[in-house]
DRENDO-1510 file (C-alpha; in Angstrom, 1 decimal, always signed):
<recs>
REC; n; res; u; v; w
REC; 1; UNK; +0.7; +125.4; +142.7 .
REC; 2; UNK; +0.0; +122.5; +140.0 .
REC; 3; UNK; +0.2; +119.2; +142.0 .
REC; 4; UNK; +2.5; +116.6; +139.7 .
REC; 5; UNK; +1.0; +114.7; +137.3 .
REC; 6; UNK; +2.1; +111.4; +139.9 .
REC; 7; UNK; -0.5; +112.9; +142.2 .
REC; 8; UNK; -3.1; +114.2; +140.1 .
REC; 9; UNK; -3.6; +110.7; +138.6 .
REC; 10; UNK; -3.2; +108.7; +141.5 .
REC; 11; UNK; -5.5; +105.7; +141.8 .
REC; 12; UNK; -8.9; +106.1; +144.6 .
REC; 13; UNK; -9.9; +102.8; +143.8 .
REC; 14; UNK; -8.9; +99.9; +143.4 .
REC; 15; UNK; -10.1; +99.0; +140.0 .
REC; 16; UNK; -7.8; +101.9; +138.9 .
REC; 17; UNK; -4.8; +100.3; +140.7 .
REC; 18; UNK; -2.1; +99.3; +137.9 .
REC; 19; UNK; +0.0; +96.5; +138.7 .
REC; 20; UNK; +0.5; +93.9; +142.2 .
REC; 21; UNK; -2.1; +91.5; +140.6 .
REC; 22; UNK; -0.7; +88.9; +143.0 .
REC; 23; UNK; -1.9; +91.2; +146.0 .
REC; 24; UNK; -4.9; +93.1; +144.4 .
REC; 25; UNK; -6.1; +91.0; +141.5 .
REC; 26; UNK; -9.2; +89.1; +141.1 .
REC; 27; UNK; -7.5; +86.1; +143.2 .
REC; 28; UNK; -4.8; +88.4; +145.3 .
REC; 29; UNK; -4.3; +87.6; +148.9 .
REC; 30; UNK; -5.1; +91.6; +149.9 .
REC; 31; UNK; -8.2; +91.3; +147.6 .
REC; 32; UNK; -11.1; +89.9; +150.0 .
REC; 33; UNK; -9.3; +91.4; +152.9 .
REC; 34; UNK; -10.3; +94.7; +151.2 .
REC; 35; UNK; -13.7; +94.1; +149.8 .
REC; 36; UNK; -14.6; +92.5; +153.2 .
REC; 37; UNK; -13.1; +96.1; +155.4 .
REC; 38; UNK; -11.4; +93.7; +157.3 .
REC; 39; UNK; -7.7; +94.3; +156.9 .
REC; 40; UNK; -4.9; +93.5; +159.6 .
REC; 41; UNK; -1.9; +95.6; +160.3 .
REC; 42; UNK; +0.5; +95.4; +157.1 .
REC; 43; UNK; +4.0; +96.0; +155.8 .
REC; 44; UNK; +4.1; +97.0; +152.1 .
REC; 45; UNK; +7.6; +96.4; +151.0 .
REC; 46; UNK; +9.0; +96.6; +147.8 .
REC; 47; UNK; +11.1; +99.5; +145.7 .
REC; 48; UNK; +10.2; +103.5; +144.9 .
REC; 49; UNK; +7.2; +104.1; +142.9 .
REC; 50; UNK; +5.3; +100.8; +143.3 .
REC; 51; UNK; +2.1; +102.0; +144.7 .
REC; 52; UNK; +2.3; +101.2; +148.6 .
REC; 53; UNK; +0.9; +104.6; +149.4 .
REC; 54; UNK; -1.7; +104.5; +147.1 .
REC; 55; UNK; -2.8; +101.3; +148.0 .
REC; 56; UNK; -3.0; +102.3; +151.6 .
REC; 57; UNK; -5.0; +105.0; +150.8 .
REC; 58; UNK; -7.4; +103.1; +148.6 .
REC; 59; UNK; -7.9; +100.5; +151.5 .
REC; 60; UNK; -8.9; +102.8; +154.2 .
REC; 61; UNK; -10.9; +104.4; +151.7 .
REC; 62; UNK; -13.0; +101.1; +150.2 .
REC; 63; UNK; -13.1; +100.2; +154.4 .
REC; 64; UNK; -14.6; +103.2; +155.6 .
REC; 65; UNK; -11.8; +104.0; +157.7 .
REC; 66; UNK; -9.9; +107.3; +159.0 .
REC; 67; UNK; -6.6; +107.4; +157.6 .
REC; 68; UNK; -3.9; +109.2; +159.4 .
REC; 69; UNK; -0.2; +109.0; +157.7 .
REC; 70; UNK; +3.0; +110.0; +159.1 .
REC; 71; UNK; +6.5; +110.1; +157.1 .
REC; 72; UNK; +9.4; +108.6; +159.0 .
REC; 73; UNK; +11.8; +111.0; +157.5 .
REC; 74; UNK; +10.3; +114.0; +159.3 .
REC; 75; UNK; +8.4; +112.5; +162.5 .
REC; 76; UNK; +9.3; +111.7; +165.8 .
REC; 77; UNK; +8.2; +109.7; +168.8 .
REC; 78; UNK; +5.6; +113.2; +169.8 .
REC; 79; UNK; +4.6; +113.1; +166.1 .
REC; 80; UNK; +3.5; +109.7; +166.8 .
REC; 81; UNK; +1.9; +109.8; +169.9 .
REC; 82; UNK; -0.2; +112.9; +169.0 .
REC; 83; UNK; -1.9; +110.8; +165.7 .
REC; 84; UNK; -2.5; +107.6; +168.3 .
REC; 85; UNK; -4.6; +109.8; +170.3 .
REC; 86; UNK; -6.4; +111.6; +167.8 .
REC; 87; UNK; -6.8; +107.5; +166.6 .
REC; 88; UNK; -8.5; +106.8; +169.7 .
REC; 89; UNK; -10.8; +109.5; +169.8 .
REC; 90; UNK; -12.0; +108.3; +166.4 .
REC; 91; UNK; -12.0; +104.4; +166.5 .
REC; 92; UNK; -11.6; +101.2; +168.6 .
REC; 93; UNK; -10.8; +97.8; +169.4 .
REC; 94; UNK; -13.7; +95.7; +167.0 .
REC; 95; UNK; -15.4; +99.0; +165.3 .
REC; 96; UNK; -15.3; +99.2; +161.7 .
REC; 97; UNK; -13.9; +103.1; +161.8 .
REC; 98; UNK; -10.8; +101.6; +163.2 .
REC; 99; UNK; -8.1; +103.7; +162.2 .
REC; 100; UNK; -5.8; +103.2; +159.7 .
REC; 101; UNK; -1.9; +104.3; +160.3 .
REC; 102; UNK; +0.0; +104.6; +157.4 .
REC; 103; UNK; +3.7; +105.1; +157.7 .
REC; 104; UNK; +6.2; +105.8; +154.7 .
REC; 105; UNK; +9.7; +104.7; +155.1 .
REC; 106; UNK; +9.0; +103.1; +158.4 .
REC; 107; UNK; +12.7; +101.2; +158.2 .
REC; 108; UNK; +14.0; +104.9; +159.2 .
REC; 109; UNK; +12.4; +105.1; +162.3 .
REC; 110; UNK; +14.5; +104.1; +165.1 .
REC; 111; UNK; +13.9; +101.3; +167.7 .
REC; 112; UNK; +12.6; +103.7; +170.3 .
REC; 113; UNK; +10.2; +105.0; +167.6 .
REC; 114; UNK; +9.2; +101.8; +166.6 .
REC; 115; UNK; +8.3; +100.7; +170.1 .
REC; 116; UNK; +6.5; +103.5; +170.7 .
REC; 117; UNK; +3.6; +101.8; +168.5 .
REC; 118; UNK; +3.7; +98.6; +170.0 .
REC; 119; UNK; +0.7; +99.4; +172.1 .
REC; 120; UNK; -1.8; +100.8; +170.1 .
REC; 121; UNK; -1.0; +97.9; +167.6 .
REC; 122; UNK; -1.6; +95.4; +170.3 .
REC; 123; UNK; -4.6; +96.9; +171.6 .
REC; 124; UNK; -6.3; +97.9; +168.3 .
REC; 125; UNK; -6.3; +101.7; +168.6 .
REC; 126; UNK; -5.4; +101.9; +164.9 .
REC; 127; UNK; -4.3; +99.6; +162.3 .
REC; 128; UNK; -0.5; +100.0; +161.0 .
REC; 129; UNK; +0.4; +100.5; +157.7 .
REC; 130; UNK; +4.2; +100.4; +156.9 .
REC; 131; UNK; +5.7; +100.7; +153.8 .
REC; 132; UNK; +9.5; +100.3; +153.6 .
REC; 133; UNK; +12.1; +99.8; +150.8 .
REC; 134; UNK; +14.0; +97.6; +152.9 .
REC; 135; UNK; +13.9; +93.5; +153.9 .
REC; 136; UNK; +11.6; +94.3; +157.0 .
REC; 137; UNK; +13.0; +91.2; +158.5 .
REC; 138; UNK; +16.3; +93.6; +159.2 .
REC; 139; UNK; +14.8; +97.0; +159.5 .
REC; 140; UNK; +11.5; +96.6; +161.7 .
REC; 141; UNK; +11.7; +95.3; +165.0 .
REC; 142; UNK; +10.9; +92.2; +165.4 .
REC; 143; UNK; +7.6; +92.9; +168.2 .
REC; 144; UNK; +6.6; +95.1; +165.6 .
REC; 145; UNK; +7.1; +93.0; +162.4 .
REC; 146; UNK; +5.2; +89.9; +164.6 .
REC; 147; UNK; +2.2; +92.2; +164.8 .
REC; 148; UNK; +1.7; +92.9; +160.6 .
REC; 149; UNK; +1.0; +90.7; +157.6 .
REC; 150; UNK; +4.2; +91.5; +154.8 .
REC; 151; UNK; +3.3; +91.6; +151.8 .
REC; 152; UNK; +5.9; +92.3; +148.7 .
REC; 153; UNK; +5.6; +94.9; +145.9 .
REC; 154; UNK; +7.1; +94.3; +142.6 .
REC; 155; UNK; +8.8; +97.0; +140.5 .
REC; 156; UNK; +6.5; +97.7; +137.6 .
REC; 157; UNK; +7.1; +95.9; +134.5 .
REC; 158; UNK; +7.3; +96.7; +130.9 .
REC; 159; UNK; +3.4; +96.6; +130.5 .
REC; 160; UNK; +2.1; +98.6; +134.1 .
REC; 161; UNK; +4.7; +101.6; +132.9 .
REC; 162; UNK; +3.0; +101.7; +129.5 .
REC; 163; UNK; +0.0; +101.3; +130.9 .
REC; 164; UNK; +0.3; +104.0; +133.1 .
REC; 165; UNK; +1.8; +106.4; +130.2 .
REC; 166; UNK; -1.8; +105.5; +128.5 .
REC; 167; UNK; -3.9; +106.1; +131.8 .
REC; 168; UNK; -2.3; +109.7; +131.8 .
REC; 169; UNK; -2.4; +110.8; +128.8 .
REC; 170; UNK; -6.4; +109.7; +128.7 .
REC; 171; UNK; -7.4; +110.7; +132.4 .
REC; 172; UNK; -5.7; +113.6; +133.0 .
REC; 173; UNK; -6.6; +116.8; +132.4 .
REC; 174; UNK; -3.6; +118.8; +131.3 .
REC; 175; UNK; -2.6; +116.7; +129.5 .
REC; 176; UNK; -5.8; +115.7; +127.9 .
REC; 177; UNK; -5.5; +119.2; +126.5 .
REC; 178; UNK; -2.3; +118.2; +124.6 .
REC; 179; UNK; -1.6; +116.4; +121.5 .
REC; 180; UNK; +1.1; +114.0; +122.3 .
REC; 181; UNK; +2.1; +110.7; +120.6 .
REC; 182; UNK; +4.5; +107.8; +122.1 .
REC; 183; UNK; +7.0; +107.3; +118.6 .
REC; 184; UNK; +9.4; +106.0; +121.3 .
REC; 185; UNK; +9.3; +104.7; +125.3 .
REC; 186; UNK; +12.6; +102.9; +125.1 .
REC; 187; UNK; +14.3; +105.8; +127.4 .
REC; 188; UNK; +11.1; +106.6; +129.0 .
REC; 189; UNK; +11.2; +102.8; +130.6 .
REC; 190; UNK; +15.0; +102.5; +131.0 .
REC; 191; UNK; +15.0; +105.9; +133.2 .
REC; 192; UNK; +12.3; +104.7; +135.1 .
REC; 193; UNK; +14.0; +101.9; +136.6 .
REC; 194; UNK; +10.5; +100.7; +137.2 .
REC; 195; UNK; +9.7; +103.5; +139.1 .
REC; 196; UNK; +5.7; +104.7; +138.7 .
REC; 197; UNK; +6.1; +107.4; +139.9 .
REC; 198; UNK; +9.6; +108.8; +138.4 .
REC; 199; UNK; +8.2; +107.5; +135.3 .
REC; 200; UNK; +5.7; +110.1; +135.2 .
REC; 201; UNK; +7.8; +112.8; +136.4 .
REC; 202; UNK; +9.5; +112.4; +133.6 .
REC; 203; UNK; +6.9; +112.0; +131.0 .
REC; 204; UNK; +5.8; +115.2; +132.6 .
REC; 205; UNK; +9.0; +117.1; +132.4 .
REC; 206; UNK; +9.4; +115.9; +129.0 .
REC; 207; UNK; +6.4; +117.2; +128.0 .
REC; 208; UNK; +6.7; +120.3; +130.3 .
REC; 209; UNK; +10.2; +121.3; +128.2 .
REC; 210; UNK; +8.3; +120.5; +124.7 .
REC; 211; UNK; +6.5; +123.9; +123.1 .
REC; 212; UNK; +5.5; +122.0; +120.0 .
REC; 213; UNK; +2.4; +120.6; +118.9 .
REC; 214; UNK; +2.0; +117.4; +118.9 .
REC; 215; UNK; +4.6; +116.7; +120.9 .
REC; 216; UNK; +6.6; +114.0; +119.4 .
REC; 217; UNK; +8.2; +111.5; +122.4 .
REC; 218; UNK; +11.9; +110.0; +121.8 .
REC; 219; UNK; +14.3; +108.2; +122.9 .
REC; 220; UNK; +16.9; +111.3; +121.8 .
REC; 221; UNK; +14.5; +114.0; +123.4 .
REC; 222; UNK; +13.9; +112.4; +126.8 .
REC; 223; UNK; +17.9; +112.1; +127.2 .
REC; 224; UNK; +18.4; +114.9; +126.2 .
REC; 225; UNK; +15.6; +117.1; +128.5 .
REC; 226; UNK; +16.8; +114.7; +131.2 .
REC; 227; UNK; +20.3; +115.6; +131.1 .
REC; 228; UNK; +19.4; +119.4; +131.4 .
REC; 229; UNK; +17.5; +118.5; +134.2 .
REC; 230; UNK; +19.3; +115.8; +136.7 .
REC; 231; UNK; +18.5; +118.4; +139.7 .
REC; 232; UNK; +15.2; +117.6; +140.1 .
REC; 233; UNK; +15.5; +113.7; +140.7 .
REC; 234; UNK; +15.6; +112.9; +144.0 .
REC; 235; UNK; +18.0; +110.2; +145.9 .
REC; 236; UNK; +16.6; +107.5; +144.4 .
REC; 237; UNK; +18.0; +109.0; +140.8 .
REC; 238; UNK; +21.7; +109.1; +139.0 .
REC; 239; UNK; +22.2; +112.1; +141.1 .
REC; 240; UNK; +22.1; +110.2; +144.5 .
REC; 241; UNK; +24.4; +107.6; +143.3 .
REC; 242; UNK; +27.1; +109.7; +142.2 .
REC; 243; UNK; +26.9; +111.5; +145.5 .
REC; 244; UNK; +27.6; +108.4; +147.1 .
REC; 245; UNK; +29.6; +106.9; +144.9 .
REC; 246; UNK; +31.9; +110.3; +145.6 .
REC; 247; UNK; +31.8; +109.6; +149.1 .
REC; 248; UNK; +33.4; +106.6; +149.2 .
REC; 249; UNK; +36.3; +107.2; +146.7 .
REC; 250; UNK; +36.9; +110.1; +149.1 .
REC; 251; UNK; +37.1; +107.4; +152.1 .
REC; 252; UNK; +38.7; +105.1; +149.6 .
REC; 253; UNK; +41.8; +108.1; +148.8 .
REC; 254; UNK; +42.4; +108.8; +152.3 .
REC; 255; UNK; +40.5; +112.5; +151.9 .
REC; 256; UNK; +38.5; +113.0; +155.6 .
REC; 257; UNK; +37.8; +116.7; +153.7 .
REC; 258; UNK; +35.7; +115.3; +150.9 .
REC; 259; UNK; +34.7; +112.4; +152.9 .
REC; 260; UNK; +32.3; +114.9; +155.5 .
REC; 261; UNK; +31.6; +117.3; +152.8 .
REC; 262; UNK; +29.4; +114.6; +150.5 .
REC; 263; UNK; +28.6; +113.1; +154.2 .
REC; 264; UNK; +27.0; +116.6; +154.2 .
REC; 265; UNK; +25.1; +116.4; +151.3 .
REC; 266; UNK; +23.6; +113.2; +152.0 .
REC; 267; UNK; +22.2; +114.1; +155.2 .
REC; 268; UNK; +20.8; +117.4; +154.2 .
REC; 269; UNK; +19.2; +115.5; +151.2 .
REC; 270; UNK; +17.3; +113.1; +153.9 .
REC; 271; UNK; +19.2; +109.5; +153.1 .
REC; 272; UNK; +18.7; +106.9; +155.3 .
REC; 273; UNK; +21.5; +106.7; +157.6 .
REC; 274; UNK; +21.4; +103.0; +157.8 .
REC; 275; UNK; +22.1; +103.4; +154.2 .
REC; 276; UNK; +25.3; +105.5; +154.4 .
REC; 277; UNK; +26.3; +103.7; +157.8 .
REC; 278; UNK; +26.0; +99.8; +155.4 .
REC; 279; UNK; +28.2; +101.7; +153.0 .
REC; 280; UNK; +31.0; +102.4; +154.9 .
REC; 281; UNK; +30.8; +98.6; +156.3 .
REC; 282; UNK; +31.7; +97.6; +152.8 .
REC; 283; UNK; +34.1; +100.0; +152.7 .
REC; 284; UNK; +35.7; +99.0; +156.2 .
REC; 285; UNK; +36.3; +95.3; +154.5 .
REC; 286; UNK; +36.5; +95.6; +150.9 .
REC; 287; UNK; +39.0; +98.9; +150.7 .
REC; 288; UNK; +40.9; +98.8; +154.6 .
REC; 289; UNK; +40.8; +95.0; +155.2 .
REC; 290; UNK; +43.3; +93.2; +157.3 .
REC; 291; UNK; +45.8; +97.0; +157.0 .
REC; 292; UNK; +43.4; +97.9; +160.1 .
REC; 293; UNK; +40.7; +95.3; +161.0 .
REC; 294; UNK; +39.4; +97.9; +164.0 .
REC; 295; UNK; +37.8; +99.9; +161.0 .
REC; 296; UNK; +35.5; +96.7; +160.4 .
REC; 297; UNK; +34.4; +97.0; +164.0 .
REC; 298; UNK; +33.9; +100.8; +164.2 .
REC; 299; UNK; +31.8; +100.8; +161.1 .
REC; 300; UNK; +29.8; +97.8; +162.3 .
REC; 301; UNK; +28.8; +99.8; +165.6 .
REC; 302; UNK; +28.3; +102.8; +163.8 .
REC; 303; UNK; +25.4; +100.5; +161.9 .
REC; 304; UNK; +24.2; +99.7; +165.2 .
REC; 305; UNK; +24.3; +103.1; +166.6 .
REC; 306; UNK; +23.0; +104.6; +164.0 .
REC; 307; UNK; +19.8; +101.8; +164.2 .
REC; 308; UNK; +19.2; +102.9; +167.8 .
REC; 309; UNK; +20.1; +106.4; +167.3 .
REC; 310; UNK; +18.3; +108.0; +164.8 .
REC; 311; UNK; +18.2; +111.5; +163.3 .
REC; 312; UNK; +19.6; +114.1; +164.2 .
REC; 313; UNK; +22.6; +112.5; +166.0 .
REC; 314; UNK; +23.2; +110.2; +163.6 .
REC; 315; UNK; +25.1; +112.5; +161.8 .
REC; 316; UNK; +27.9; +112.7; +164.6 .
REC; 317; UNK; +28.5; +108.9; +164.4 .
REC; 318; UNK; +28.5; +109.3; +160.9 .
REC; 319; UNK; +31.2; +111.8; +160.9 .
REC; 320; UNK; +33.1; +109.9; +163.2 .
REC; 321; UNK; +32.9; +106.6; +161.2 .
REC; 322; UNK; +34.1; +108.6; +158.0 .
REC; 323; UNK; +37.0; +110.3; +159.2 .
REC; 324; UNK; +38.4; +107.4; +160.6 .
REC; 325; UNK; +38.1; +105.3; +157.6 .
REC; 326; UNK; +39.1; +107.8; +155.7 .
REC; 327; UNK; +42.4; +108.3; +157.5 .
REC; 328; UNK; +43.1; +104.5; +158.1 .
REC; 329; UNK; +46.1; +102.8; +156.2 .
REC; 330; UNK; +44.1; +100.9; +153.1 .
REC; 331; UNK; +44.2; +97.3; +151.7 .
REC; 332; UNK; +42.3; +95.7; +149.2 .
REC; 333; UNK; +44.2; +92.1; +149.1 .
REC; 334; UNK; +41.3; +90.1; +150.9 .
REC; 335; UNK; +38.8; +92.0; +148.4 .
REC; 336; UNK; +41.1; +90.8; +145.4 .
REC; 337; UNK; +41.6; +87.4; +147.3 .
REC; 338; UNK; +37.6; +86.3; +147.2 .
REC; 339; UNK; +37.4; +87.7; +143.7 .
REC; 340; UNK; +40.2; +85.4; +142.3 .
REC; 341; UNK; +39.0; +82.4; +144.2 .
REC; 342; UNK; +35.3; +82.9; +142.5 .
REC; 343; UNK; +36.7; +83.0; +139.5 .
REC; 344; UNK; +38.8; +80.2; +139.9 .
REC; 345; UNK; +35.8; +77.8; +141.2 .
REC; 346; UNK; +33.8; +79.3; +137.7 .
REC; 347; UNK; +36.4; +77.9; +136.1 .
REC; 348; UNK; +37.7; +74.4; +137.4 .
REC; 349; UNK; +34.2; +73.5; +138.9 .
REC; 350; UNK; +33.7; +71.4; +142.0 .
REC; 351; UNK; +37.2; +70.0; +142.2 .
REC; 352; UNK; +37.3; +66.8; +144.5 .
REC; 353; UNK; +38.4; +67.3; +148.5 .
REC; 354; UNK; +41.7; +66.0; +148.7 .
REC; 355; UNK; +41.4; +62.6; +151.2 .
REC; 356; UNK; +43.3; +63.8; +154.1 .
REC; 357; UNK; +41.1; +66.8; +154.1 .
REC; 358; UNK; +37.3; +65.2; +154.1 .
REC; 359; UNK; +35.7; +64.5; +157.3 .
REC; 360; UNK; +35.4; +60.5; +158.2 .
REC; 361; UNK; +32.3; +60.1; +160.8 .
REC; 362; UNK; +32.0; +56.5; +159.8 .
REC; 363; UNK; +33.8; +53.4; +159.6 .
REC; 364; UNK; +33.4; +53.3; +155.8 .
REC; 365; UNK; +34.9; +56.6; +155.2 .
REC; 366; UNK; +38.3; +55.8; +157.3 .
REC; 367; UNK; +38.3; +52.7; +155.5 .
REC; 368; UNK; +38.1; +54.8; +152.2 .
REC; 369; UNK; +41.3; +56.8; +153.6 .
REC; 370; UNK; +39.1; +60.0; +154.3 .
REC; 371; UNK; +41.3; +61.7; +156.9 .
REC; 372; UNK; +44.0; +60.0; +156.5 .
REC; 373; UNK; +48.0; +61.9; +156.9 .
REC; 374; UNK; +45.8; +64.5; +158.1 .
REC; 375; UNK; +48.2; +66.8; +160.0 .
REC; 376; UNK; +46.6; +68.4; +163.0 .
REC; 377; UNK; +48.6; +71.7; +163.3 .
REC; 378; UNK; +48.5; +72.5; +167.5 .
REC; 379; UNK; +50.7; +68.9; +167.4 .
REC; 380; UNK; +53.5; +70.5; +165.5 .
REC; 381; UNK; +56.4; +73.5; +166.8 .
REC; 382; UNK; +54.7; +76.9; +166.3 .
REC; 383; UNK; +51.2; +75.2; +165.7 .
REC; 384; UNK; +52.1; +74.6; +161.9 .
REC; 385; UNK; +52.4; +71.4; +159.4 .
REC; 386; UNK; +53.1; +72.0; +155.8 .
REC; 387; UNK; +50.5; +70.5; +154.0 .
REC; 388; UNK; +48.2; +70.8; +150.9 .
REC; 389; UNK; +45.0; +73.1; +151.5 .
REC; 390; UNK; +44.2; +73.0; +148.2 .
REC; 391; UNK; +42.9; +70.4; +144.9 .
REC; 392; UNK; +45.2; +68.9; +143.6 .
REC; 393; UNK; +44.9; +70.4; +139.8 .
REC; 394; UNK; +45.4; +73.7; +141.5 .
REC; 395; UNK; +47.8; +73.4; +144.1 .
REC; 396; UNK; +50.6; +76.1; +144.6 .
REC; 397; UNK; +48.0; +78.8; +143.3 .
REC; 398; UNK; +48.2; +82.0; +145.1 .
REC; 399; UNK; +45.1; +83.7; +145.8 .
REC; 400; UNK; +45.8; +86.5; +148.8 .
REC; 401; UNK; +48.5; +88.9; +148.1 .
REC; 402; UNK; +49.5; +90.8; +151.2 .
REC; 403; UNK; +48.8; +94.4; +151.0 .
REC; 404; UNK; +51.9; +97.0; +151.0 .
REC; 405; UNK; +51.1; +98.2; +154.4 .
REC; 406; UNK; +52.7; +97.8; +158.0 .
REC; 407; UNK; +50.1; +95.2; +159.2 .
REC; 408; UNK; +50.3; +93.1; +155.9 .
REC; 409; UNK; +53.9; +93.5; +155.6 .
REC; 410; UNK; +54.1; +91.5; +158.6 .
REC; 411; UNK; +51.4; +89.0; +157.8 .
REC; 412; UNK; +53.6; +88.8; +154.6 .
REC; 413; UNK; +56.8; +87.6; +156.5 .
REC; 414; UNK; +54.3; +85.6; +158.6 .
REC; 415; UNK; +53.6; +83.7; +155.8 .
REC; 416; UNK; +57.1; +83.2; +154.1 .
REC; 417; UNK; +58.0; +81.6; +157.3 .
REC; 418; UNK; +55.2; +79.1; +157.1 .
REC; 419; UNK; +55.1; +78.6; +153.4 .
REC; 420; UNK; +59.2; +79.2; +152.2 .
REC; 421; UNK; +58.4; +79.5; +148.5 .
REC; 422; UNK; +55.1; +78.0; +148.0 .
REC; 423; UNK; +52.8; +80.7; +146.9 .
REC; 424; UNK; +55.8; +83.4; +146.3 .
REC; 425; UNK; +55.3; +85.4; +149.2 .
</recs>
């Protein structure tokens, strides 16, 4: 079977590396490290199709170094003690033929599977190579993340994509055989989302679809060859997003039903769990609120669970989580609340601190008045003083609405006995 054109073009050395001139250029901090063989454990992080495989590859290769890589999608704690052995049959501590480890999407392992590389880290056995799309500080413990140099990927810019369109069509040889000429790369770019690597597998379905000679690249064509074919992106593509995007408004409409079944299809299409389980915590707050604030909880330790969990029990947690959100009374009033009030601050600016609300730590400020008719609420019946909370030019302005649901209907009479008439609750 024909290996995609991503892979048949990939870079061995560095000279062919497009792109990351701040790590690999003439003056890059990875540059010497390389040259020199002498390269500490790393994590690459930075988004899809930016390279941090290939460049692994390259610097075990230009080092002289056996090169062992594990996926965290499909590995397990066995997976990675079997390659650590192997590692230590083959290298050492202070050998040049130290191993190199490389491991994609290392943010998916959980912390059990993380610690399990602790040791050979420590002790030199190999040298580990991460490469994550997510802020390490969050997703890789932090023994582990002490242990490796970070270093940051940038998405490819206008210039690296076009510049890897030209490197294909002149270094590859299928397409070398072609006659092909770039009219347009407006939608070749835009699709991308500076993406290397989608980029080419589009350029390569593109041309894959086209039966004519020369074939003639537009922006009408790639749509419309695209469209036809939105099965074959994976979950980084439009296809992934309106999966999940499905899922929530099934949460969001109270549907546990449509809520498992594009659960479902997440899992069985390998997302991160941490990804779907940070969905639902948005959800919990921006779409249930204050109508159940447990939901905020649960979906918080279903983060955490998930974290320490890993696949394949995730899912369980997962299912949980969604059901209960789905079937929880809903409120978006806080959600609408911060909304108003950011708008509100765009547009009256930085309104002064009424006096009796500003802090007075010195004898200049309480001379000013700061603090002054300040009404301290646990002195007054019912731990409440009527008082202004707000500026002055926008006093009386409502910004929460209660929602219409048996916890905010009460916090809505709460507040009319507090505030009467004030904001119109």
């Amino acid at each position: 079977m024909e290996a995609p054109l991503a892979e048949r073009i990939r870079p061995q050395q560095l000279e062919d590396y497009i792109s990351q001139l701040h790590l690999v250029g003439p003056s890059g901090s990875l540059t010497q490290q390389i040259s020199n063989g002498i390269v500490p454990s790393l994590i690459f992080w930075g988004p899809p199709g930016t390279g941090k495989t290939t460049l692994a590859q390259i610097i075990a290769q230009q080092s002289k170094r056996p090169f062992y890589i594990l996926s965290a999608i499909n590995s397990g704690v066995k997976d990675i003690r079997e390659v650590i052995d192997k590692a230590k049959q083959t290298g050492g501590l202070f050998t040049a033929r130290n191993p190199i480890l490389f491991i994609d999407e290392i943010h998916r392992f959980s912390k059990s599977q993380q610690d399990s590389l602790l040791a050979a880290v420590e002790k030199g056995w190999v040298t580990l190579i991460g490469a994550t799309t997510e802020n390490p500080s969050f997703e890789v413990i932090p023994a582990l993340l002490s242990r490796c140099q970070v270093y940051i990927l940038n998405a490819f810019s206008k210039q690296d994509l076009e510049a890897l369109l030209e490197r294909a069509m002149k270094t590859d040889e299928i397409l070398r055989t072609k006659k092909i000429k770039l009219k347009e790369t407006e939608a070749l770019l835009r699709l991308s989302g500076g993406d290397g690597r989608k980029l080419l597998n589009i350029f390569e379905l593109v041309i894959n679809a086209s039966p004519e000679s020369p074939v003639v690249i537009t922006n009408e064509k790639v749509f419309s060859i695209v469209q036809q074919n939105t099965v074959l992106y994976d979950k980084t593509g439009e296809q992934h997003y309106d999966i999940v995007s499905a899922f929530i408004k099934s949460m969001r409409g109270s549907d546990p039903n449509g809520a498992v079944y594009w659960l479902a299809r997440m899992i069985e299409g390998g997302e991160d769990v941490k990804f779907i389980a940070r969905r639902m915590l948005i959800l919990a707050s921006e779409d249930i609120g204050n109508a159940n604030p447990t939901a905020l909880v649960i979906a918080n330790n279903t983060f955490q669970a998930v974290s320490v969990i890993g696949n394949p029990e995730s899912r369980i947690i997962l299912s949980q989580c969604a059901v209960y959100l789905a079937t929880s009374p809903k409120s978006n009033a806080s959600y609408e609340a911060i909304g108003k009030a950011q708008q509100l601050v765009k547009q009256t600016g930085d309104l002064p601190v009424p006096l009796h609300l500003r802090n007075a730590p010195t004898k200049l400020m309480q001379e000013l008045g700061y603090g002054d008719d300040y009404k301290y609420a646990h002195s007054y019946d019912n731990n409440f003083a009527e008082q202004e909370f707000l500026p002055d030019a926008i006093r009386n302005t409502p910004l929460y609405v209660p929602g219409n649901n048996a916890r905010e209907n009460s916090t809505r009479e709460f507040l009319r006995n507090r505030w009467k008439d004030k904001y119109g609750y």
